[in-house]
C-alpha positions in Angstrom: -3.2 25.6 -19.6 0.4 25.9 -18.1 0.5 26.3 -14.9 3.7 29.1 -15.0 1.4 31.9 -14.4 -0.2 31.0 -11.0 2.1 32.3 -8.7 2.3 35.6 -10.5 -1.2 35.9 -10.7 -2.0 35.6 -6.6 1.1 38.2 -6.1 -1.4 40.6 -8.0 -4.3 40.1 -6.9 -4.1 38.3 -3.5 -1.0 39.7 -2.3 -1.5 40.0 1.3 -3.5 36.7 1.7 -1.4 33.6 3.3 0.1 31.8 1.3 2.3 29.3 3.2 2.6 28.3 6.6 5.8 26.5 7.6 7.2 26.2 11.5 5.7 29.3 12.5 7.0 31.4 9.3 4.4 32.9 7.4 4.5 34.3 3.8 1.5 36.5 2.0 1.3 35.6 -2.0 3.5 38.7 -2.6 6.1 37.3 -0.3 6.8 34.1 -1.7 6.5 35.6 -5.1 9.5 36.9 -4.5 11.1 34.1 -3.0 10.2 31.6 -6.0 11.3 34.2 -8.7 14.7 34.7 -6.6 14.9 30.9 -6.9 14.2 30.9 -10.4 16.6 33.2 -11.5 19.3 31.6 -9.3 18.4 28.5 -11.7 19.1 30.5 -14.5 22.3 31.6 -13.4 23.4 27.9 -13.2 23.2 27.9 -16.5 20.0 25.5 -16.7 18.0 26.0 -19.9 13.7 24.9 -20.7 13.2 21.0 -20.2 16.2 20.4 -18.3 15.9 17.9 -15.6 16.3 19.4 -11.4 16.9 16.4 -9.2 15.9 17.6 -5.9 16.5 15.0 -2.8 14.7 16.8 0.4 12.5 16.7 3.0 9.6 19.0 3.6 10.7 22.4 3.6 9.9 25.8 2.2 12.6 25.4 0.0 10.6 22.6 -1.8 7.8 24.3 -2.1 9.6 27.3 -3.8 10.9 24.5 -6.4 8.1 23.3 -7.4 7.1 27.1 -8.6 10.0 27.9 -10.0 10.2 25.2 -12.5 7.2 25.8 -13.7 8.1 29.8 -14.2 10.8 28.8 -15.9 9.9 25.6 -18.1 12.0 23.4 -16.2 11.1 20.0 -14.8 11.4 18.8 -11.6 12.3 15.3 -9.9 11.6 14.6 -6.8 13.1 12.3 -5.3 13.0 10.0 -1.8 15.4 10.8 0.9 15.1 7.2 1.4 17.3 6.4 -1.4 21.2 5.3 -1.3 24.0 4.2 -3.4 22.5 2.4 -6.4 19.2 3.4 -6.1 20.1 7.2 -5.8 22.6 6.5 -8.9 20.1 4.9 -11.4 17.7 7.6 -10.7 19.4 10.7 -11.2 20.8 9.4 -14.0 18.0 8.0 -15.7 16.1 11.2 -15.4 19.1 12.8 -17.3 19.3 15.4 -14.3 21.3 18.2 -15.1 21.2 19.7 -11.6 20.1 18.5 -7.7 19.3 20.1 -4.9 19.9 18.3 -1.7 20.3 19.0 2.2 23.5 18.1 4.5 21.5 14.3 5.6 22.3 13.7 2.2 26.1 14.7 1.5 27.3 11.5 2.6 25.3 9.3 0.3 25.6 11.8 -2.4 29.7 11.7 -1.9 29.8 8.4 -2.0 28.5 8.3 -5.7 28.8 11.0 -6.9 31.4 10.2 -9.5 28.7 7.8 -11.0 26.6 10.9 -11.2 26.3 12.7 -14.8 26.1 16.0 -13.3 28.2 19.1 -13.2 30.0 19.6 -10.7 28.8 22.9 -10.0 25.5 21.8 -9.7 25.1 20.6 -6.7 23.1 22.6 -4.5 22.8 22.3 -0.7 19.6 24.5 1.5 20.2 23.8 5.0 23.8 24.1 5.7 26.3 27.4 4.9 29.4 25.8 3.8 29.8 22.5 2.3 32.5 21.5 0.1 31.1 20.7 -3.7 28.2 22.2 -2.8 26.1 25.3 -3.7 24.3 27.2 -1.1 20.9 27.5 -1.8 20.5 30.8 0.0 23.6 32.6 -1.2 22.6 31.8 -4.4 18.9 33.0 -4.1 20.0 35.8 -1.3 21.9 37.2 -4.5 19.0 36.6 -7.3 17.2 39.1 -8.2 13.2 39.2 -7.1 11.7 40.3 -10.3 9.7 38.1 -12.2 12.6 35.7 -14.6 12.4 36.2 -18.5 9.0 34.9 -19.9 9.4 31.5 -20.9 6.3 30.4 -23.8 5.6 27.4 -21.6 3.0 24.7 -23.7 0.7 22.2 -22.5 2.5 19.5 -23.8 5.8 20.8 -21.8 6.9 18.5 -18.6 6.6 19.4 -15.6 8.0 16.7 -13.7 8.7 13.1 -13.4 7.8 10.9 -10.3 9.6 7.5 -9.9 7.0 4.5 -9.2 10.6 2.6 -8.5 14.0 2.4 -7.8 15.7 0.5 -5.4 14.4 -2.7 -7.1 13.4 -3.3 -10.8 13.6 -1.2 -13.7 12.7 2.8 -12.8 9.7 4.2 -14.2 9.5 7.3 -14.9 6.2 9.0 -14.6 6.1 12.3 -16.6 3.3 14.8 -16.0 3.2 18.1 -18.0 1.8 21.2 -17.2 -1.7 19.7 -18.8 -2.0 17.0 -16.9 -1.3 19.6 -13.8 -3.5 21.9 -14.4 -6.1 19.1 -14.5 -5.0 18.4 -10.9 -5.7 22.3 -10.6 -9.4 22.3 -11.9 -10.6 18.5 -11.5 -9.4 18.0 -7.7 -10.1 21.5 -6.6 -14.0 20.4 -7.3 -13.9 16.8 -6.2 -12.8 18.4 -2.8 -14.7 21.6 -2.2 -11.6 23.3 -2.5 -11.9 27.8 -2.1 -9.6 30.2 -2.3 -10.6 30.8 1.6 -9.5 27.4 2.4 -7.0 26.4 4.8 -5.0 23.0 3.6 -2.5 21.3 6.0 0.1 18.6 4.4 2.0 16.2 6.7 2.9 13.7 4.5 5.6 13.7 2.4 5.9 16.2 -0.8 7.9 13.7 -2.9 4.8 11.8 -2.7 2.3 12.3 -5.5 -1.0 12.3 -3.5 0.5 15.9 -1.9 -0.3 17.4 -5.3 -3.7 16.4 -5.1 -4.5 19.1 -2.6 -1.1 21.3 -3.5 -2.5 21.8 -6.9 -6.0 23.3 -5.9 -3.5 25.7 -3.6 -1.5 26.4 -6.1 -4.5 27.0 -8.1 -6.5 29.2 -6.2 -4.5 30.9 -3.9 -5.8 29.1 -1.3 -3.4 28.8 2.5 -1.3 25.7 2.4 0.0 25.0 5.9 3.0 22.1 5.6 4.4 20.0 8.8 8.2 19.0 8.2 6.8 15.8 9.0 3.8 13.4 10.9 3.2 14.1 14.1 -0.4 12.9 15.3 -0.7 14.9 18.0 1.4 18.2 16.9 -0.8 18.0 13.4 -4.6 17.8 15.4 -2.7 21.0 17.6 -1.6 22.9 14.4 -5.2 22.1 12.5 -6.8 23.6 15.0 -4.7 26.4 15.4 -4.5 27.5 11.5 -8.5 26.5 11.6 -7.3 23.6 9.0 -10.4 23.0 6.1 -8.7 20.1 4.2 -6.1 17.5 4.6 -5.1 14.4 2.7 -3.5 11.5 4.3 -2.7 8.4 4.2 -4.2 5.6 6.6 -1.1 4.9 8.6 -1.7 8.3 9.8 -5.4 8.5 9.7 -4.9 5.1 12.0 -2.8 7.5 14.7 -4.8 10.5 14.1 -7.5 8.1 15.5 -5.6 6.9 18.8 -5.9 11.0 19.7 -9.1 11.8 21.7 -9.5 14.9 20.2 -9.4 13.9 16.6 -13.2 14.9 16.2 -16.1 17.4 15.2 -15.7 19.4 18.7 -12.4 20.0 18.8 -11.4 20.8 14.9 -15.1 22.3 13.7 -13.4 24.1 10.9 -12.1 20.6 9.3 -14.5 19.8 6.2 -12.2 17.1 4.6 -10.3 14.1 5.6 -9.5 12.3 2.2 -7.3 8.9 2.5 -5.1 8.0 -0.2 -2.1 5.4 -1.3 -3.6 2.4 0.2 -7.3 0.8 1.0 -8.3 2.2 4.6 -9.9 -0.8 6.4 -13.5 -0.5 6.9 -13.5 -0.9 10.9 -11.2 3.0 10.7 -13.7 4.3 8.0 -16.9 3.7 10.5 -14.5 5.2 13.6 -13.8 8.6 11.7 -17.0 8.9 10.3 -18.9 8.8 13.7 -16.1 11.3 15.0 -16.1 13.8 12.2 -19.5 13.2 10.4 -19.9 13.9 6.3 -15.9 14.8 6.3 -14.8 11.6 4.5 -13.4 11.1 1.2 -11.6 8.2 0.2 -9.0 8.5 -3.3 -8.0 5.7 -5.3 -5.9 6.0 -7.8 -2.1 5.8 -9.8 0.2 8.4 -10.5 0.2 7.0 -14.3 -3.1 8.7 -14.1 -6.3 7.6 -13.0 -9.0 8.2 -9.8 -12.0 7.7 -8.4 -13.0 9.5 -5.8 -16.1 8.9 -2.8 -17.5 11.7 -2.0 -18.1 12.3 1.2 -22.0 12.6 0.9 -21.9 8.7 -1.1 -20.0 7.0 1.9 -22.8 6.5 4.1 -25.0 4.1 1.0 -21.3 3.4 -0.5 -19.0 2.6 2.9 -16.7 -0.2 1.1 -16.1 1.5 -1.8 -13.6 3.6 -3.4 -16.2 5.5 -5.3 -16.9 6.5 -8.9 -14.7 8.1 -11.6 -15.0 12.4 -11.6 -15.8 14.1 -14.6 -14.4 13.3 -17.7 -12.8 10.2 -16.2 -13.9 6.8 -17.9 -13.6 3.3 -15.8 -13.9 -0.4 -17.4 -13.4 -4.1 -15.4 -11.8 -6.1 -17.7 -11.0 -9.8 -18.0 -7.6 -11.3 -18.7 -8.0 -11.0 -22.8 -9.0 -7.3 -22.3 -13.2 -7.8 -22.3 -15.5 -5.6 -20.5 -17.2 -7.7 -17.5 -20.5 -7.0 -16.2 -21.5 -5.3 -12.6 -20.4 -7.8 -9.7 -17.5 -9.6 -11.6 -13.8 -9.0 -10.8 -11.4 -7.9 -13.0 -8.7 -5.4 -13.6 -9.7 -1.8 -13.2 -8.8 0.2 -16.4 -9.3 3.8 -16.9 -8.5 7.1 -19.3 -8.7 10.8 -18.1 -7.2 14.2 -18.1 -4.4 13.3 -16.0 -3.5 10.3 -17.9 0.6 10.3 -18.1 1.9 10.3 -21.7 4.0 7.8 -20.4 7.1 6.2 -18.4 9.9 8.0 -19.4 12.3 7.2 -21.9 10.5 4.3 -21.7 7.8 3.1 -24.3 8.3 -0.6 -24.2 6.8 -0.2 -20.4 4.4 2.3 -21.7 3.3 -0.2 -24.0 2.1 -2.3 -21.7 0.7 0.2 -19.2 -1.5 2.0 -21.8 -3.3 -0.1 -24.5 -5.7 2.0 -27.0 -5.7 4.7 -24.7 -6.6 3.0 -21.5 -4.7 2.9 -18.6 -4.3 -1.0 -17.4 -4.2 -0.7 -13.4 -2.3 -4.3 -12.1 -5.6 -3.6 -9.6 -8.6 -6.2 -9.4 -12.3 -5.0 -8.5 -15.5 -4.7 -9.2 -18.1 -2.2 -9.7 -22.0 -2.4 -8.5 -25.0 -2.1 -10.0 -24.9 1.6 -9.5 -20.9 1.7 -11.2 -19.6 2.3 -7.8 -15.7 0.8 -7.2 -14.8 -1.8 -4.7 -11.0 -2.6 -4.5 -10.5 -6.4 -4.1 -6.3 -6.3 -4.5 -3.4 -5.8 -6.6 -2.7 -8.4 -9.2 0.6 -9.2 -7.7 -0.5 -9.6 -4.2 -3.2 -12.4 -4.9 -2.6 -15.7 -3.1 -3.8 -19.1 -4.9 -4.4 -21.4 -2.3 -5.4 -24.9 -3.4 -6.3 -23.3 -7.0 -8.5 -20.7 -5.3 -8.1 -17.0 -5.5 -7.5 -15.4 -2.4 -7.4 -11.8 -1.7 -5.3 -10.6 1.3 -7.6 -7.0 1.9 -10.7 -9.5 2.4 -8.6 -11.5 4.9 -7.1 -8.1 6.5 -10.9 -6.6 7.1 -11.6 -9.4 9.1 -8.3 -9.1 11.1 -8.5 -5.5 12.0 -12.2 -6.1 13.4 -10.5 -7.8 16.8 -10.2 -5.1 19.7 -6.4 -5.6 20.3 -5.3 -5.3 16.6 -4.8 -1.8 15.0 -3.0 -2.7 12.1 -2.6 -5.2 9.5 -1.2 -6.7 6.6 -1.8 -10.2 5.1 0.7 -11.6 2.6 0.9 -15.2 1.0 4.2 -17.4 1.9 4.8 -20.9 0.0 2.7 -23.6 1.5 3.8 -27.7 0.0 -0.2 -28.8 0.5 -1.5 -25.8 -1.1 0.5 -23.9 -3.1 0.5 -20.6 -0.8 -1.1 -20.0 2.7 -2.0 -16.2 4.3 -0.1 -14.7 7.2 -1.0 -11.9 8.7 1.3 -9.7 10.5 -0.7 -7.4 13.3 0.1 -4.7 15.7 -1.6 -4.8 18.6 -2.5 -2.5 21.3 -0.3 -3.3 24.4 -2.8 -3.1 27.3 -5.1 -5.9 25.9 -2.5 -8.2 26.5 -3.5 -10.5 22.8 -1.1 -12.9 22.0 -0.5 -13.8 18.3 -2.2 -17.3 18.9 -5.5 -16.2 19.9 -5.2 -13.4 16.9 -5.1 -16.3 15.2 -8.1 -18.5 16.5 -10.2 -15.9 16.6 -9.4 -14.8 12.9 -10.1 -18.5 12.0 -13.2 -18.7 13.5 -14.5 -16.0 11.5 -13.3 -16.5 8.3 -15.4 -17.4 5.1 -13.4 -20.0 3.6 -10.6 -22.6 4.5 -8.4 -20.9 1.9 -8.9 -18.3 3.7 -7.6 -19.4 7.1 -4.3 -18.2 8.3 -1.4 -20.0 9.1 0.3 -18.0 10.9 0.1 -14.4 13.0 2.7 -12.5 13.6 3.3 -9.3 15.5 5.9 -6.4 15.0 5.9 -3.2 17.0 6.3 -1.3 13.5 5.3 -1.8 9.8 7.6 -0.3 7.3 6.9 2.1 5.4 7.8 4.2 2.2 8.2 8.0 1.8 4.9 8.2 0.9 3.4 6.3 4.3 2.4 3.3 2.9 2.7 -0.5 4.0 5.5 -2.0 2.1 4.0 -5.7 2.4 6.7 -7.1 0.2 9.0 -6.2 2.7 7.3 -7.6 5.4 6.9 -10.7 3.6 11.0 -10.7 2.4 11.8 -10.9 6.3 9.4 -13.4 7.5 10.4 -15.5 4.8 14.0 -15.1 5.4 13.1 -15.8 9.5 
């Protein structure tokens, strides 16, 4: 079930359908055929042979759409990378993954010069795609502009080959590497094309970014198919609501920092984009309170996606999350889930525990790394770091991540419980609640909010009126505290330890 053959196989037989949609450029399947063998032979040319590692350090772009097909024609893997990363971080990753090429763009000749004698690769393999002459650098379209278009010499690609390997890590800690091969790919092919309804008709807008590992849970069923794939260089709330309705946009995955904008548009709704049939959140919880909001404004559209890139989901479905609205669903097909205690035990329906689970898209593991694969995967199964519980039904509900618990006076205290009651008052429209060292009780919550401007909240009254509401004392917060702008990662999610680093250093 390698996935080398896909692009081929839509240049034959759907060659005048869209294929991608990028700033206004369009190219049918027979078109960006030939752009991805072009690539792929240019690959070749640079001397790069089956299973060696491409580094590529870029923004959206057609260019990294083109990668990603390439590789597979040609058996090589592919490692993405954030454009977030500098010095160190970009150092320890490149290297780890035993790159023997990268592709950048001219944001990131400066932080590649800087290193770059710390990098193990060939000089000659440095490629650049948005700039014409850069010293030390290939040009991306020379190289491809001089490629030939035919299909590149038939590599016997295997299941078991790589196809990439997604860092969970890197500025901080030991890197991970996350390998999938063309298996566990073509499972994101088959498995996610039918959790989502996916056709080869459909129309399936990305704004997030591709580095990401929840854009392949829709760019797979594309790739699969031969379905349109429509990519934003970026997220823009208000450009991507114009563009869906424009391109008459079926599916889109996000993540809810942009769901959360999506919703401060008007027209985010059923009237204005009647061609949308999926929203699907993903990389984080999405608080209740925004669940309810989109749900009334684009009815039986909802799917929520929980899940690692090591390798396991669950997915609701859009037609459980009216009986199911807290929860983050049920394993797909010929997925298995478990809650398990501390010594590894299964626990019954309403206790919490760690969520562990096995699939098709299970990783064979970190690279280079056993010892941490070891501990990630334990007789097959998949141990999360995640706490929740399932229902009597066997439906999910998320309580936190291991690391992020708070023990306050001895108790357990999960931040997502604190954070749903939070984002319930009318001035706050985001939230994250992180524990800070407390001498009485071990660890107390914060919360730090953003707030819409014209209700004029202060953080005090945030704070009283949180308190009031609260279940527990433990749960009370000690402080509230308001920033214009949560950071976030490449991906779009809430990087809470960061949050909590500044507050803590004042």
């Amino acid at each position: 079930m390698p996935i080398n053959t896909l692009a081929t196989r839509h240049a034959q037989y759907r060659p005048n359908h869209n294929a991608v949609v990028f700033e206004g450029r369009r190219y049918t399947h027979a078109e960006f055929n030939i752009r991805i063998n072009r690539l792929a032979n240019s690959l070749l040319t640079l001397g790069l042979q089956r299973g060696d590692k491409v580094a590529v350090v870029l923004d959206n772009s057609l260019e990294l759409l083109e990668i990603y097909q390439a590789v597979a024609k040609t058996g090589l893997v592919v490692v993405p990378l954030s454009p977030l990363l500098r010095g160190d971080g970009l150092v320890t990753l490149v290297n780890d993954a035993d790159s023997a090429a990268v592709i950048t763009m001219q944001s990131m000749v400066a932080h590649f010069d800087a290193v770059r004698e710390r990098i193990s690769v060939a000089t000659d393999r440095y490629v650049i795609t948005d700039a014409d002459a850069v010293p030390g650098y290939r040009n991306y379209h020379e190289l491809t502009g001089a490629a030939s278009g035919e299909e590149p010499p038939w590599v016997d690609v295997v299941d078991e080959d790589p196809y990439n390997i997604i860092y969970s890590s890197g500025t901080t800690g030991q890197p991970k590497g996350i390998v999938h091969n063309h298996y566990i790919r073509m499972a994101y092919c088959t498995g996610f094309t039918a959790s989502y309804r996916i056709k080869p008709e459909s129309v399936i807008l990305h704004s997030g970014s591709l580095v990401f590992n929840g854009a392949f849970l829709t760019l797979m069923p594309a790739f699969y198919l031969g379905a349109t794939y429509v990519l934003m260089p970026s997220f823009d709330a208000r450009g991507m609501i114009d563009l869906m309705a424009a391109e008459k946009v079926t599916h889109i995955m996000t993540v809810p920092s942009q769901i959360i904008a999506l919703l401060a548009e008007d027209d985010f709704d059923e009237e204005h984009l009647p061609a949308l049939e999926m929203v699907c959140s993903v990389g984080a919880p999405l608080h209740l309170e925004h669940k309810e909001e989109l749900a009334r404004r684009l009815p039986n559209r909802f799917y929520e996606l929980y899940g690692l890139t090591e390798g396991f989901v669950t997915i609701l479905d859009r037609d459980d999350f009216v009986a199911k609205p807290g929860s983050v669903g049920v394993p797909p097909p010929l997925y298995e889930m478990r809650i398990v205690d501390d010594d590894g035990s299964d626990l019954p329906a309403g206790e919490v525990g760690e969520i562990v689970g096995r699939g098709p898209i299970t990783m064979p593991g970190y690279y280079k790394r056993p010892d941490l694969t070891a501990e990630a995967i334990k007789d097959g199964w998949l141990y999360s770091g995640d706490l929740g519980y399932v229902d009597d039904d066997g439906f999910l509900f998320l309580v936190d991540r291991k690391k992020d618990l708070i023990i306050s006076g001895g108790v357990n205290v999960y931040p997502r419980d604190i954070e749903e009651i939070v984002i319930q008052h009318p001035a706050v429209t985001d939230v994250a609640v992180f524990g800070v060292e407390d001498d009485r009780w071990g660890e107390s919550p914060v919360a730090a909010v953003r707030l819409e401007p014209e209700f004029g909240a202060d953080p005090v009254a945030v704070l009283e009126w949180v308190n009031d509401r609260v279940d527990a004392r433990f749960q009370k917060l000690r402080e509230v505290i308001v920033l214009n702008e949560f950071p976030l990662s490449v991906a779009g999610k809430t990087l809470r330890r960061i949050i909590r680093d500044e507050y803590m250093e004042g």
